[in-house]
N, C-alpha and C positions, 0 to 999 in steps of 0.2 A: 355840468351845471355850475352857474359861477356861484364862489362865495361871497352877498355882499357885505358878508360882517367883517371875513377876511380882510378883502378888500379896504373897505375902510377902514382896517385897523393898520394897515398897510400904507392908506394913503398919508395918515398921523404920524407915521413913526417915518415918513418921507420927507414930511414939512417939519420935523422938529429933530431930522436927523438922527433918529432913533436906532439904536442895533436891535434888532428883531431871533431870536430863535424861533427854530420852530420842525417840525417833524414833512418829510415829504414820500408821498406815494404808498402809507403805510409802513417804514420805515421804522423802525427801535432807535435809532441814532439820531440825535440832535444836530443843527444846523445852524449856526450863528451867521448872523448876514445884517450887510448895509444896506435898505434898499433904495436905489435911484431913479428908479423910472415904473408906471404901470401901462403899459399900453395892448393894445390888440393884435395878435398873432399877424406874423405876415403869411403865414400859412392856412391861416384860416379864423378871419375879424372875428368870429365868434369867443374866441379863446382870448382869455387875457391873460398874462404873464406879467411877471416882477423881472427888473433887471438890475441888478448892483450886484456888489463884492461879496464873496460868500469868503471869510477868514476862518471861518472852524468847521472842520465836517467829522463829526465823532466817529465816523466808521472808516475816514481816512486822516486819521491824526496828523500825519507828517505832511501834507499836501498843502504847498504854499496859498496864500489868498486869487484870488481869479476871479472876472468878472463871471458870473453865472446869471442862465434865465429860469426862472420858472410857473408851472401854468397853478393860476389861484387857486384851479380847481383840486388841487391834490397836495396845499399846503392842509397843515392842523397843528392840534396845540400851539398855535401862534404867543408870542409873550414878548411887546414890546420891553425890552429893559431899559434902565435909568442911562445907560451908555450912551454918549452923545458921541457918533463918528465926524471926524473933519471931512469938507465938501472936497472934491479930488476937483481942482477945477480942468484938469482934461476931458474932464467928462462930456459927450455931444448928442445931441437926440437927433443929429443931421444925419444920421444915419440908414441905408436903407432898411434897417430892422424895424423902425420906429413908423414904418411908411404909411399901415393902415391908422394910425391915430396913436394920440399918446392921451390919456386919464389922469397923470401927475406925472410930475417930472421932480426931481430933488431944484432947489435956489438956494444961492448962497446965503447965509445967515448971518 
């Protein structure tokens, strides 16, 4: 089931470039993340996922930054923070991940 509060707090911390934490799949460890894009599963449009940098994973301390996806539906405790991340411009929604639709996409600020 999707979250639309999630979501839209998701789609705010996209447009304003926000660093986001947040807990996933019932999880004790925190997640710090840049999110850049929301769009619809290409596995199955029903499903919406986040796609951007995930630079801190408390349950893997040492694990350098990496693009990660994940489904809205098993984020929580979300908390946009005051962090404002830089826009990576490599970033491409040309991608065929992005194929069933995209909901927000990061723009340059």
């Amino acid at each position: 089931m999707i979250n639309y509060v999630i979501q839209n707090q998701l789609e705010d911390a996209i447009k304003k470039h926000k660093v986001v934490t947040f807990r996933y799949n019932n999880e004790f460890f925190d997640r710090t993340f840049e999110p850049y894009v929301i769009y619809h599963s290409p596995a199955d449009s029903n499903r919406i996922l986040v796609g951007g940098v995930q630079t801190k994973n408390d349950s893997k301390p040492f694990d350098p930054p990496t693009f990660h996806k994940f489904d809205i539906e098993f984020v929580s405790l979300l908390i946009i923070t005051k962090n404002v991340f830089k826009y990576n411009v490599g970033f491409s929604t040309l991608d065929k991940e992005y194929r069933n639709g995209i909901i927000a996409r990061i723009q340059p600020i």
